[in-house]
C-alpha positions in Angstrom: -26.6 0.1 -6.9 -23.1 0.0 -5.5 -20.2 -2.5 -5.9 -19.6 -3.6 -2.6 -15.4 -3.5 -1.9 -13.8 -6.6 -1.8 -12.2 -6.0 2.1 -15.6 -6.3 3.7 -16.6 -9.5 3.4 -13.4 -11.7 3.9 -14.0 -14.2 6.5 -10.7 -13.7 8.2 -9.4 -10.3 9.5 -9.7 -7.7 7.0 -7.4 -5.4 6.0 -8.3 -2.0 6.4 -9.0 0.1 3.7 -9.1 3.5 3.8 -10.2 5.3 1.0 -9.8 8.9 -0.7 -13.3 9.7 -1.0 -13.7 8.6 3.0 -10.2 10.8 3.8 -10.7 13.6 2.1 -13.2 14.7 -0.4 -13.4 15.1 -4.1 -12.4 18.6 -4.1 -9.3 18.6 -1.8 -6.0 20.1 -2.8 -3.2 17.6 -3.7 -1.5 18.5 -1.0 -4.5 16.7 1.5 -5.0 13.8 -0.2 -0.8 13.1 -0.4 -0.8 14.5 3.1 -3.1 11.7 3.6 -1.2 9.4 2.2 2.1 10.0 4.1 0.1 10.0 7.0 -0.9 6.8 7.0 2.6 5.3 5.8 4.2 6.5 9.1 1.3 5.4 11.0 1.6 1.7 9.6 3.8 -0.8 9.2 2.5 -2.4 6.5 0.5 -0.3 3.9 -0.7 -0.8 0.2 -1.1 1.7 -1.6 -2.9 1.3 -5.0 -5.8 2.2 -7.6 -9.4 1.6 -6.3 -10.5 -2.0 -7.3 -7.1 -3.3 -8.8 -7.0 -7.2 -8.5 -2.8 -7.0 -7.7 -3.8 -4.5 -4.8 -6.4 -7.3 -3.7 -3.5 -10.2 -4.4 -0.8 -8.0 -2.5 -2.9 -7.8 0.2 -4.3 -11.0 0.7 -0.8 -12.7 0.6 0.5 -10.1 3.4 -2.8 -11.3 5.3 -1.6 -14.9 4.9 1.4 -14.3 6.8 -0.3 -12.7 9.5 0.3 -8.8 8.6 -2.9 -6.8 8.8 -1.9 -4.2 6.1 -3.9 -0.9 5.5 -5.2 -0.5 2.1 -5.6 2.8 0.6 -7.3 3.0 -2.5 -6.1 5.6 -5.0 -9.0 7.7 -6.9 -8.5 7.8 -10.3 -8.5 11.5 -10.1 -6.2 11.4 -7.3 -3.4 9.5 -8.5 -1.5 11.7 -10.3 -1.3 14.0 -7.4 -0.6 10.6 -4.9 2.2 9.6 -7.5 4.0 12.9 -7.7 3.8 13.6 -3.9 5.0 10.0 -2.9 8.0 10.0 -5.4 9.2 13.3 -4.0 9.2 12.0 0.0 9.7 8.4 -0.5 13.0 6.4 0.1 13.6 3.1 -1.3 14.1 -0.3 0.2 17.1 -1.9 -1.5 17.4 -1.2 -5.6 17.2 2.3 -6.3 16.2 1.3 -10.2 12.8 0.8 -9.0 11.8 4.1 -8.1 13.0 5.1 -11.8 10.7 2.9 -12.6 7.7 4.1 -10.7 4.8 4.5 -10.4 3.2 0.9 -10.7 0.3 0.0 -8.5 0.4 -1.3 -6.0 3.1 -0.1 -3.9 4.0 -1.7 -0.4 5.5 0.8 2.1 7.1 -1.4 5.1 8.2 0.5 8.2 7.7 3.7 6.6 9.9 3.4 3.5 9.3 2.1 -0.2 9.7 -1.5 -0.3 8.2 -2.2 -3.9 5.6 -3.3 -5.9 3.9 -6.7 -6.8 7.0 -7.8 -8.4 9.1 -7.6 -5.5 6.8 -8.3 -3.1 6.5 -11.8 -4.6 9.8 -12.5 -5.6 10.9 -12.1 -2.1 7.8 -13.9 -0.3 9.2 -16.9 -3.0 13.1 -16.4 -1.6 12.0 -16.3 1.8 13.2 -13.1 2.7 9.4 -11.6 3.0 9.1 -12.8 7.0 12.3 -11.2 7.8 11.5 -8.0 6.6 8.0 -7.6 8.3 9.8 -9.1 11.4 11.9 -5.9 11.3 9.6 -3.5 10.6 7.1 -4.5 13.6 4.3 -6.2 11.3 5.1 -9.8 12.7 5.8 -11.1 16.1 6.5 -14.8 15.6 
C-alpha cells in the first residue's frame, strides 16, 4: 500500500509537484537530478523546493496557494539531497541577506523569479510584513 501525496487531493488548484523519482530515476548522476532542479527554477516563478513529505514544504505551499501563486513543488529524495544541496548552493543567488545562504541548507527553500528568496522563516516573516505580494507581483507569480 502507498501513501497517497498530500498535492492530489486538495480541493482547490493544486500545486504541482514534481518529484525525483518521476524526473529522473534512482540511479541518475547528481549532475541530472540538480540539472533537474535548476531546470525547473528557471522555468517557474514560484518553486519549493524541499524533502519528500515535509509538513513546512506542505505549509509553504499552501500559504503561496492562498495568495493565488500556483508554485511547483519538487520533492527532494532522501538520497538525493545531498547532491540537490550542494549543486543549488553553488548556482544559486540570494534575495536580500546574504547570511542566509551561510546558513543553508534548510528545507524548504522558495526560489522566486529564478533566484533564492528563503526558507520558511522568511517566507513568513515577510507574508506577516506585507511585503510577500510585492515580491510575487514582481517576479510574474501574481497579476492583481
Amino acid at each position: 500500500m502507498q501513501a497517497i501525496p498530500y498535492g492530489s487531493w486538495a480541493p482547490d488548484a493544486p500545486a504541482r509537484h514534481v518529484s525525483t523519482r518521476e524526473e529522473v530515476s534512482v540511479s541518475s548522476p547528481v549532475s541530472t537530478v540538480a540539472a533537474t532542479v535548476q531546470k525547473l527554477v528557471s522555468e517557474n516563478a514560484v518553486i519549493v523546493v524541499g524533502r519528500r513529505g515535509c509538513c513546512m514544504s506542505h505549509v509553504v505551499t499552501r500559504l503561496l496557494l492562498g495568495h493565488g501563486v500556483n508554485p511547483a513543488v519538487f520533492e527532494v529524495d532522501e538520497d538525493d539531497e545531498a547532491a540537490v544541496v550542494v549543486e543549488l548552493r553553488k548556482r544559486m543567488t540570494i534575495v536580500g541577506d546574504e547570511s542566509v545562504i551561510n546558513n543553508w541548507p534548510q528545507f524548504p527553500v522558495v526560489f522566486v523569479g529564478g533566484k533564492l528568496f528563503g526558507g520558511l522563516e522568511r517566507v513568513i516573516a515577510t507574508h506577516i510584513s506585507g511585503e510577500l505580494v510585492p515580491v510575487l507581483k514582481e517576479a510574474g507569480a501574481l497579476w492583481l
